[in-house]
Structure formats: C-alpha cells, structure tokens
C-alpha positions in Angstrom: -68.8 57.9 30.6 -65.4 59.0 29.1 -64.4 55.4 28.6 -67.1 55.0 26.8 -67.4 58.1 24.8 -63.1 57.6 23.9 -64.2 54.1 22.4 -66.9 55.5 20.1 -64.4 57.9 19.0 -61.4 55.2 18.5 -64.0 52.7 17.0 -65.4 55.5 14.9 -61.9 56.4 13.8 -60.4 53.1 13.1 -64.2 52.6 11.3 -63.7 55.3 9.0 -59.8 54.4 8.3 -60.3 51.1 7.2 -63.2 51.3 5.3 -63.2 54.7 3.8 -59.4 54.6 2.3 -58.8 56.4 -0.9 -57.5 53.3 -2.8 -61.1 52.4 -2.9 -61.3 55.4 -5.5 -58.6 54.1 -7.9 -59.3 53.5 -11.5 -56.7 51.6 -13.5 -55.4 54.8 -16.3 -56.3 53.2 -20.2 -54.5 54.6 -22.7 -54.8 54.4 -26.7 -53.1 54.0 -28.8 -53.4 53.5 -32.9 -50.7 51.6 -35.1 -51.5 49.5 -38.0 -48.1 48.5 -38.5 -48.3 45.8 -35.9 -50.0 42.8 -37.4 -48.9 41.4 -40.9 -49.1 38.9 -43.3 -46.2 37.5 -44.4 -44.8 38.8 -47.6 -47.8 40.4 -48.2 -48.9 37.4 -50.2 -52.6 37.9 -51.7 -52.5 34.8 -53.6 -52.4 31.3 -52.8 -53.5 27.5 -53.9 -55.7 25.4 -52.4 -53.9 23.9 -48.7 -51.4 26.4 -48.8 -50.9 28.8 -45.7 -51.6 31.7 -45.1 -48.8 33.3 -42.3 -50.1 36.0 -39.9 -47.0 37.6 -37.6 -47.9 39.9 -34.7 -45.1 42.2 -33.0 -46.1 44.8 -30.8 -42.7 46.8 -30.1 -42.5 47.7 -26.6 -42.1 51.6 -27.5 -45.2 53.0 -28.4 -47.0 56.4 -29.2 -50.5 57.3 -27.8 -53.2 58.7 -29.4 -51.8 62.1 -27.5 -48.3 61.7 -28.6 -47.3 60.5 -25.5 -44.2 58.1 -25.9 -44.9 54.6 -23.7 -42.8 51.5 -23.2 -45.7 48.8 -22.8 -43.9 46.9 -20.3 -44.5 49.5 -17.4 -48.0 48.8 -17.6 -47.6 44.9 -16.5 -44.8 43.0 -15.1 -41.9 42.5 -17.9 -42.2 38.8 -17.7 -40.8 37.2 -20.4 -43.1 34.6 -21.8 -45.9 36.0 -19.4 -46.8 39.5 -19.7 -49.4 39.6 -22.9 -51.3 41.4 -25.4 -54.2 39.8 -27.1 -56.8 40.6 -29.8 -59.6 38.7 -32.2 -59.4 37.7 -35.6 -62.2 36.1 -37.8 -62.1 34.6 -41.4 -64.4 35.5 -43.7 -65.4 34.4 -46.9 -67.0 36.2 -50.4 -69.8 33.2 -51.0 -72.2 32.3 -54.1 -74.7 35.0 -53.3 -72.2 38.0 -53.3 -72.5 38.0 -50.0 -69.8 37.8 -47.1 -69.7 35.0 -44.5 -67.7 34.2 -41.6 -66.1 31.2 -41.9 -65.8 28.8 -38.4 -62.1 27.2 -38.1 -61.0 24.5 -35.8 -57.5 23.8 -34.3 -56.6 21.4 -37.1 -56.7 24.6 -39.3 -54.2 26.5 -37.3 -50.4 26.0 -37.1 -48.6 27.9 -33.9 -45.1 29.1 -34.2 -45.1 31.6 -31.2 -47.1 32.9 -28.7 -50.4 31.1 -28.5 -53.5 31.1 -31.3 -56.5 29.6 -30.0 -59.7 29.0 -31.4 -62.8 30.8 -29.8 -66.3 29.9 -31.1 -66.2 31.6 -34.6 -62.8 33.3 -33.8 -59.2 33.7 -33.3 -57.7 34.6 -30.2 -54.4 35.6 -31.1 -51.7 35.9 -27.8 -48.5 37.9 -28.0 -46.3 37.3 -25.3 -43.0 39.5 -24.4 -39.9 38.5 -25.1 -37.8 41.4 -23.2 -38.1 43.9 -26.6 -41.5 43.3 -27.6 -44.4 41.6 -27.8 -45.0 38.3 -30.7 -47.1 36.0 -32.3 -46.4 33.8 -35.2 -49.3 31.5 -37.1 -50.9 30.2 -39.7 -54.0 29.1 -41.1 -54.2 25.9 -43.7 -56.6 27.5 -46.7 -58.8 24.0 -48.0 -61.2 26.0 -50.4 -61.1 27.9 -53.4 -62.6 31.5 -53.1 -62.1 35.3 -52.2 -61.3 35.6 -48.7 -60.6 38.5 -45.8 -58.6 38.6 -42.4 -60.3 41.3 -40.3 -61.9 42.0 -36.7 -64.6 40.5 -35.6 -66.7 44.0 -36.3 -66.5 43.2 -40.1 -69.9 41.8 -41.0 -71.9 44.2 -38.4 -70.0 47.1 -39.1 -68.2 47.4 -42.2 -65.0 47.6 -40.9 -62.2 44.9 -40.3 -60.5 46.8 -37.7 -59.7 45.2 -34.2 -58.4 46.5 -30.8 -54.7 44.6 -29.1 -55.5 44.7 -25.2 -52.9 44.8 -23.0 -51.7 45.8 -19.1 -53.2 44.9 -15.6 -55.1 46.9 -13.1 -52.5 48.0 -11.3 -50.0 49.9 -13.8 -53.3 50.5 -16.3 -54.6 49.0 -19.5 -53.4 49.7 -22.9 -55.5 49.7 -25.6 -54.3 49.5 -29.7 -56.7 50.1 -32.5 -55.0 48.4 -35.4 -55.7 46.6 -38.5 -53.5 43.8 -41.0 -51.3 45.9 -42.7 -51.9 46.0 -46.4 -55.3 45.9 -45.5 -58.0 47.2 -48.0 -60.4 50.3 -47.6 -62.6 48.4 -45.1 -59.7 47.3 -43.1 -59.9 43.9 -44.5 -57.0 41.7 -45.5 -58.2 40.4 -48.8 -56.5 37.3 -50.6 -57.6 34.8 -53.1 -57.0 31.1 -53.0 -57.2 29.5 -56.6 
C-alpha cells in the first residue's frame, strides 16, 4: 500500500511539474512605437515624367522611443543578425482615376527595382523588408511610373479608411514584438504620399 500510494504521489508530482510550468503563461511583451520619420522618398520629389522612378528608402534606426517614452534599441528584441534580423510593413499604389475617384493600382515585379533589403510583390501590395545592418534597419527601391496621372504611396488602409498610414512589425516571440505606426514622410493630411507623373 505505501508503494503504491508514494507512486501516485511521485507520478502526481512529476504530472503537475511537467505539464503545469509557468512558461506556459508567457506572452511575448509588444511595444509601440510612432515615428514618421522612417520611410521616405527620395528628395522629396512630387514630380516626375512618364517611366521615371519613383525612390522609396526605409531606415529604421536601431534607437527608438515608445509610445511611453521608453528609450529601446530594436535589436534586443530579436537576434542582431546582420542581414537576418527584419522589420517589415505594406505599401500599396494608388491612383486618382477619370471618375474622381481613387483606385489601387496592382504592380508586378517588372515594376520594382531592389537596391537593399528585399521588396516583394503581394497580391495588390508591397511587402517592403528592412534587414539590419549592425546600426539599423534598411530598405532601398523603386517603382518604374508607365502612366500619366495623380498618384499616392500609402498603407494598405487608404481606400477603407481614409488614411495612408501603415504599421513596421518587428521582433520574435521570445524577446517581444515591436510595433511602429508610421507614414512616408512629406506625406499629405490623409497620410498619403501624393506625386504627379506628367
């Protein structure tokens, strides 16, 4: 009987040690952040002819400020590997058409020229990669323009919400995600970057 009753208890134990552990309760930390200083076009240019390109650079500096004033270097929240460690966020292009109206214009990879990091297409958007480079965090690219008209640069939220703003995600499970609320610098009062090719 006490053999017995000391294996319950061991098997009960070892039961409750293994499956009961308190990493089963973690939950990665995400932090925000807001900075609309980190995606740009270059030279601010607003005005270009048709087949000309228009240059979007990305650089997320590894120092950052949260949303609670909270001073962050973004490479503690992954693993500081150079040409590795990421930050990514969408981008769509969207166009002012006959009817006054605003549509989103599909691209394929012939339209897009990569310099650094990595731009993919994605259905009806642009998956724009930052990777670190031991300080921060880049992207380089551009987009060949083959059609007259008024265009905008903005989130994928533009059409559905008014508002061309977009979030950089960042950071793994273990260390915790980081997420940046940004928008093209220059960008106008609906967070859209808004250029005209002639």
């Amino acid at each position: 009987m006490k053999i017995t009753s000391v294996i319950i208890l061991v098997s009960i134990s070892l039961c409750a040690s293994l499956c009961c552990s308190g990493d089963d309760d973690y939950f990665a930390p995400e932090i925000l952040i807001e900075n609309n200083a980190i995606v740009q076009i270059e030279n601010n240019q607003t005005e270009f002819n048709v087949n000309e390109n228009i240059t979007i650079e990305t650089y997320i500096s590894n120092a950052q400020t949260t949303i609670n004033n909270q001073n962050i270097i973004l490479s503690d929240f992954d693993y500081a590997e150079v040409g590795q460690s990421r930050y990514y966020y969408n981008l769509a292009l969207y166009k002012l058409n006959g009817f006054g109206t605003v549509s989103q214009i599909p691209l394929t990879t012939d339209s897009i020229t990569n310099f650094n990091g990595e731009t993919l297409i994605n259905g009806n958007y642009i998956e724009v990669i930052s990777y670190f480079d031991g300080s921060g965090y880049k992207n380089k690219f551009s987009i060949t323009l083959a059609e007259s008209g008024t265009y905008y640069l903005a989130g994928l939220n533009f059409l559905n919400a008014n508002t061309g703003e977009f979030t950089i995600h960042g950071g793994i499970y273990e260390f915790g995600f980081i997420n940046i609320k940004s928008t093209i610098s220059n960008s106008n009062a609906n967070a859209a970057y808004q250029f005209i090719v002639n």
